[in-house]
N, C-alpha and C positions, 0 to 999 in steps of 0.2 A: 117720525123716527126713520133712521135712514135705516134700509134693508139691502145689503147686498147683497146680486144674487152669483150664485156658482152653478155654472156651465160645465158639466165633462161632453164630451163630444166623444165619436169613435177616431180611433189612430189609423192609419197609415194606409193601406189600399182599399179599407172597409170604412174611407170615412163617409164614402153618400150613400151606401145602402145601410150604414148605423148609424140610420139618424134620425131617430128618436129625441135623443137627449132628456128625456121626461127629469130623469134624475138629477137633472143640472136647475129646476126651478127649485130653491134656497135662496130665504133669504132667513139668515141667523140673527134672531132678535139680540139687541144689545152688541151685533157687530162692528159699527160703525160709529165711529167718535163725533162728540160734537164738538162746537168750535168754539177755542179760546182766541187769546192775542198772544204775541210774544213767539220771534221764534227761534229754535233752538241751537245755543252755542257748539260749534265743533265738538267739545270733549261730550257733551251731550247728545250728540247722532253719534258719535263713535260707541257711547256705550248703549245707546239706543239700537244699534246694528247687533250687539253683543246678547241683548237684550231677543230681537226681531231673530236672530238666529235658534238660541236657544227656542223661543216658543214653537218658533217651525219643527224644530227636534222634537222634543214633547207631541206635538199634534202627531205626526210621521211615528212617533214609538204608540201612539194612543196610550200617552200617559195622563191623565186628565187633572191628575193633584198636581205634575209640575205646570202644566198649562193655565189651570187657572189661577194658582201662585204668583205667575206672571204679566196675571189680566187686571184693570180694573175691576171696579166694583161689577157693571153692567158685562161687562164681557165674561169676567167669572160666572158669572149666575147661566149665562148661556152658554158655558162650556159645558155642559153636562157630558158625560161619558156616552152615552147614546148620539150625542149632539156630534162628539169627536170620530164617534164609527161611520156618520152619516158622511162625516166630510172625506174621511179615509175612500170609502164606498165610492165615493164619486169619483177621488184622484184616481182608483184602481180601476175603475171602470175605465177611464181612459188612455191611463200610458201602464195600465199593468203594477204588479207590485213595485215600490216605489225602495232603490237599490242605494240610494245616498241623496244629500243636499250639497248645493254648493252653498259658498259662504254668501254670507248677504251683506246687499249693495245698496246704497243712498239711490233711491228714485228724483223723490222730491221732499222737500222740507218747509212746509208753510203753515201760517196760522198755531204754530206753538204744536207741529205734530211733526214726526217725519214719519217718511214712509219707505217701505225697506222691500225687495224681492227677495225672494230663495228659491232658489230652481231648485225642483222634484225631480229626481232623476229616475226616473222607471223602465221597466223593463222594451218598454216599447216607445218610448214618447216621453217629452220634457214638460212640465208645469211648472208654474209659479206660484208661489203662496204671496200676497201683499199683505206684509204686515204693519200695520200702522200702531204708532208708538206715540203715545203721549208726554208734556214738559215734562212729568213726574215721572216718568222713567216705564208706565203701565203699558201692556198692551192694548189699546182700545181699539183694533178694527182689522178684520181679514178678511180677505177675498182671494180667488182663486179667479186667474186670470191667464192667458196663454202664452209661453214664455215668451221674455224678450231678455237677448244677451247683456250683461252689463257690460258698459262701456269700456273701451280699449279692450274686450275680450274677442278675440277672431274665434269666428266658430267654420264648421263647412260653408266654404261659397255657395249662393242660388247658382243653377244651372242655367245657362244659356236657354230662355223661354222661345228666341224667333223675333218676328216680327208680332207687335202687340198691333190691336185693333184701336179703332179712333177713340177717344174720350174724352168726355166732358164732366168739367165738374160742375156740380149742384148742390143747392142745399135746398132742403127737406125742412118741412113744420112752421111752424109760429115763428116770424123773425127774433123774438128774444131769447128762443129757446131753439134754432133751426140744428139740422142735424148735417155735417157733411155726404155729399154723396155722389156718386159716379154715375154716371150716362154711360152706355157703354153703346157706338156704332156702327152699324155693318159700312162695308164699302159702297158709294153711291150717293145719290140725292135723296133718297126717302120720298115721300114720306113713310115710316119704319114700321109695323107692329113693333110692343113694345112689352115685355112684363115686367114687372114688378117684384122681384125676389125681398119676399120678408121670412124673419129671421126665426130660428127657433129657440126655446125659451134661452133666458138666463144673457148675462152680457155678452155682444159680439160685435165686432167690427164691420164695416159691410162685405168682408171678403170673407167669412166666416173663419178666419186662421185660429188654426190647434194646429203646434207643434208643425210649421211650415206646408199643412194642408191650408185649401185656398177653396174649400168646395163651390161658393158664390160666386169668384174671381172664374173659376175653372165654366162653371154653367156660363157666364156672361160671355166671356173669350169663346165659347164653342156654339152660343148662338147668333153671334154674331158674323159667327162665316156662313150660317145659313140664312141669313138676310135678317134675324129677328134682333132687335135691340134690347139694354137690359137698363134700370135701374136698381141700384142695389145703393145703399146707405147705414151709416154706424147708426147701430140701436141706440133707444133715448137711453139704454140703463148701462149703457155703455158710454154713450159721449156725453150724454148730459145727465149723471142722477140723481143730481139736484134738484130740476125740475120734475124728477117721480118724489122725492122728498117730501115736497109742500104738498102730498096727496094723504102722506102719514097712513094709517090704517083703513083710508078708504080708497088707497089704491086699487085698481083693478087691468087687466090686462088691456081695456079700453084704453088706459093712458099710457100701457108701456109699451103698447107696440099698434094696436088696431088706428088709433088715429093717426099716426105719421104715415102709416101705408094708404090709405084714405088722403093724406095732402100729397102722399107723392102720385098716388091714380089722378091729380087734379092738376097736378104740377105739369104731367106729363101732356095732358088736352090740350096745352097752352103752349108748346114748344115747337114748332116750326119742324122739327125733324118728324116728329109722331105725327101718325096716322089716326087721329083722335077717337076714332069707331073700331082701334084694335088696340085697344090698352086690357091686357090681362093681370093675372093677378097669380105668384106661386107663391103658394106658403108652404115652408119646411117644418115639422114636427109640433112644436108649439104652433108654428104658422101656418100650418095648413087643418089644426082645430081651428085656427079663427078665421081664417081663408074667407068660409062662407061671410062671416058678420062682415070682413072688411070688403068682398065683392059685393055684400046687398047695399054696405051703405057709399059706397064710392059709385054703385053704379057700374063696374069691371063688366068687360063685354066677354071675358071666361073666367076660368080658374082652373089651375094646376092644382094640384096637391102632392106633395114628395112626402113621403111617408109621412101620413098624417095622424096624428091621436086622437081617438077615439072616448077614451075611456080614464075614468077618476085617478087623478094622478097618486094619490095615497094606495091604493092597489097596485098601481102599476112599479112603482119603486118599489112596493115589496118582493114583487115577480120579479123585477130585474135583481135585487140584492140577492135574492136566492139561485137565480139563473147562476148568477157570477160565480157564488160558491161552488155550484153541483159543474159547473164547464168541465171542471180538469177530475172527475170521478169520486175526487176524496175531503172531504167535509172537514175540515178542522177544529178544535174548539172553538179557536176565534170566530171560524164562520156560524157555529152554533149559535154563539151570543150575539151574535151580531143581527143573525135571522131573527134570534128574539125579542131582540131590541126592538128592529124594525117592525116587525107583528106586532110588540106592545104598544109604537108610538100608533098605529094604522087604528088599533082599537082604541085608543084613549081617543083619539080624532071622530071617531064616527060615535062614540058612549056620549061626549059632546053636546050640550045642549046646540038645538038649531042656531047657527049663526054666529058659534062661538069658540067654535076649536080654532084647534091651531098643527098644521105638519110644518116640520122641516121648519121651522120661523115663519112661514107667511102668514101673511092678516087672516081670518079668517072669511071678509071679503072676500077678499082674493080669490079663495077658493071656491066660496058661494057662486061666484060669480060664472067661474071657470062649470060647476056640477052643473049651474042654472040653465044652462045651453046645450043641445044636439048637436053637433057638427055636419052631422049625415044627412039626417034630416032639414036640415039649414040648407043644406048644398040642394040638396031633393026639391027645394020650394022654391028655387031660383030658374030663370027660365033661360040659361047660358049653357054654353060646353062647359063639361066639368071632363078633366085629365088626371085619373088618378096613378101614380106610381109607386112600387112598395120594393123593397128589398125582402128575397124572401128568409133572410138568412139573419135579418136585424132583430134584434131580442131586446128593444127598447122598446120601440114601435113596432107589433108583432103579424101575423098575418089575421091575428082575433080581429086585428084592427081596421086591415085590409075586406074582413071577413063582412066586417061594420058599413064601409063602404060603400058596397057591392049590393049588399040587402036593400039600402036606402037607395041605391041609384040601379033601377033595374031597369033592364035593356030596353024596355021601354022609353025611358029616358033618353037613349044611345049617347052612355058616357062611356068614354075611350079608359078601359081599366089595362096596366099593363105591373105583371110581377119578375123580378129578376131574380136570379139566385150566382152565387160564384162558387167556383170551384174551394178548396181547400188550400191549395201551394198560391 
């Protein structure tokens, strides 16, 4: 079954010390369509747009009777009212309360579905809802992905960047299934140090862009004036999740992210530019939990970790939903129920027999797999520099986490720990 996943990320000058992301691993059972023939006639995306709009409305008002009204059979059933606060949760977490939609727009149109954007317009930051729309006129599939303008729409020009550093392009994995990706390097002959930036959970491109932040882009460009090189590449659940697909319920974070970082530490040995005995390894939030597994099996001669997690993702979305609420001092109803929700789904998931719940839509795999593992301790058993970094001011990834860290990697070890905090303005 295909599972999309939803990403929020942190907005605007807080986006590399908020970055966690925990609350962007979803993937919402029965969100993704499967595939017919036949595709659909003009008058039929125009009212499929009519369609793809209104549902985005609904979800944004957390109406859940007109959402699922609008869904298939499968997609109705995974609308649950809980289901719709969780997605809310995530949009607010990252561009703040969500202030209007724009109209929606023809993506693409194949296979007997079209598929529609709607910019989230929020308080701080722009999202998109992808809504896909079935021949019948149904909703059958949403994701939450980082905006892109619809066409013929001019928005603010990029600024004048400078002069960009060298690059090259690459592709990453299994040739049937390879992932695009960027070499990024310094001035000179090399041969380079190099790391390896992976990604943290949920779909990302290799530059990690929300809402015209470029966190990966930004890391790559600024080590590379200090002589280190970067590869960085689109996630498989991003360019190809198709091939996470034919994994169905036994997916695990092995196939969505740890082996292409493992072909890209392999890729890099073999390139004329690298320094084959300085290939590192960063993992961001999702990726620097798995940091450890992907430097033990690639062999990485260090590892970075940028605010890494720690700890069972089903706790930790509840701390963040609640964080969120209490920020601005005053609790609403809606945040009441919503904390409620989140509590109830955290205990129906752990009441659970072994091996069989389920949070937020993932497999319950998934998650076994994800609890099955120590990070810290992972990191502690490998005999490399370990780099750890925390924002002290991120409430996704918290400093319990940093605290985690620190325990497992003591000075004995001499791993380089460093925490940052920013001002408020």
């Amino acid at each position: 079954m295909a599972r999309p996943l939803i990403q929020p990320r942190c907005n605007g000058a807080r986006a590399l010390l908020c970055a966690g992301a925990w609350l962007a691993v979803m993937g919402f059972a029965g969100l993704a369509p499967a595939q017919v023939n036949s595709a659909p006639a003009a008058a039929t995306q125009t009212a499929a747009a009519t369609t793809a709009q209104s549902f985005a409305n609904a979800v944004v008002a957390r109406d859940g009777a007109a959402a699922r009204a609008l869904g298939d059979a499968k997609l109705a059933a995974a609308m649950t009212d809980a289901t719709i606060s969780q997605i809310m949760a995530a949009v607010t977490a990252q561009v703040g309360a969500v202030t209007g939609t724009d109209a929606a727009w023809l993506e693409t149109a194949e296979s007997g579905f079209t598929h529609h954007r709607v910019a989230l317009r929020g308080e701080k930051g722009i999202l998109d809802f992808q809504v896909v729309v079935d021949g019948s006129g149904h909703v059958a599939g949403l994701w939450l992905k980082p905006h892109q303008a619809a066409p013929g729409k001019v928005e603010a020009p990029a600024k004048d960047e400078g002069p960009q550093p060298r690059q090259v392009e690459v592709s990453v994995g299994p040739a049937d299934s390879a992932l695009p990706g960027t070499l990024t390097l310094p001035d000179g002959d090399g041969p380079f140090p190099v790391v390896v930036l992976v990604h943290g959970s949920g779909p990302s491109d290799r530059d990690g862009n929300v809402s015209g932040n470029r966190p990966y882009r930004d890391i790559a460009h600024g080590l590379a004036t200090k002589g280190v090189a970067t590869l960085r590449y689109d996630k498989r659940s991003f360019a190809n999740p198709g091939s996470l697909m034919a994994h169905g319920a036994a997916m695990t974070v092995q196939h969505e992210s740890i082996d292409d970082a493992v072909a890209a530490v392999a890729l890099l040995r073999t390139r004329p530019e690298i320094d084959p005995a300085r290939v590192y390894v960063l993992g961001h939030s999702l990726g620097g939990m798995v940091a450890p597994r992907i430097a033990g099996q690639a062999k990485a001669d260090g590892m970075i970790i940028l605010a890494g997690a720690t700890r069972p993702l089903p706790e930790v979305v509840l701390e963040q939903v609640r964080y969120i609420a209490a920020v601005d001092d005053v609790l609403t109803m809606d945040e009441v129920i919503e904390n409620e929700r989140m509590a109830e789904s955290v205990k129906r998931y752990r009441e659970a027999p072994a091996g069989t719940g389920t949070f937020m839509g993932l497999p319950a795999g998934y998650l076994a797999d994800l609890e099955a593992h120590d990070a810290p301790a992972e990191a502690a058993a490998l005999d490399i520099p370990v780099l750890v970094l925390q924002g002290a001011r991120d409430y996704q990834v918290t400093m319990e986490d940093l605290r985690r860290w620190q325990a497992a990697l003591p000075p004995a070890r001499a791993p380089v720990i460093r925490c940052t905090a920013t001002s408020t303005t």
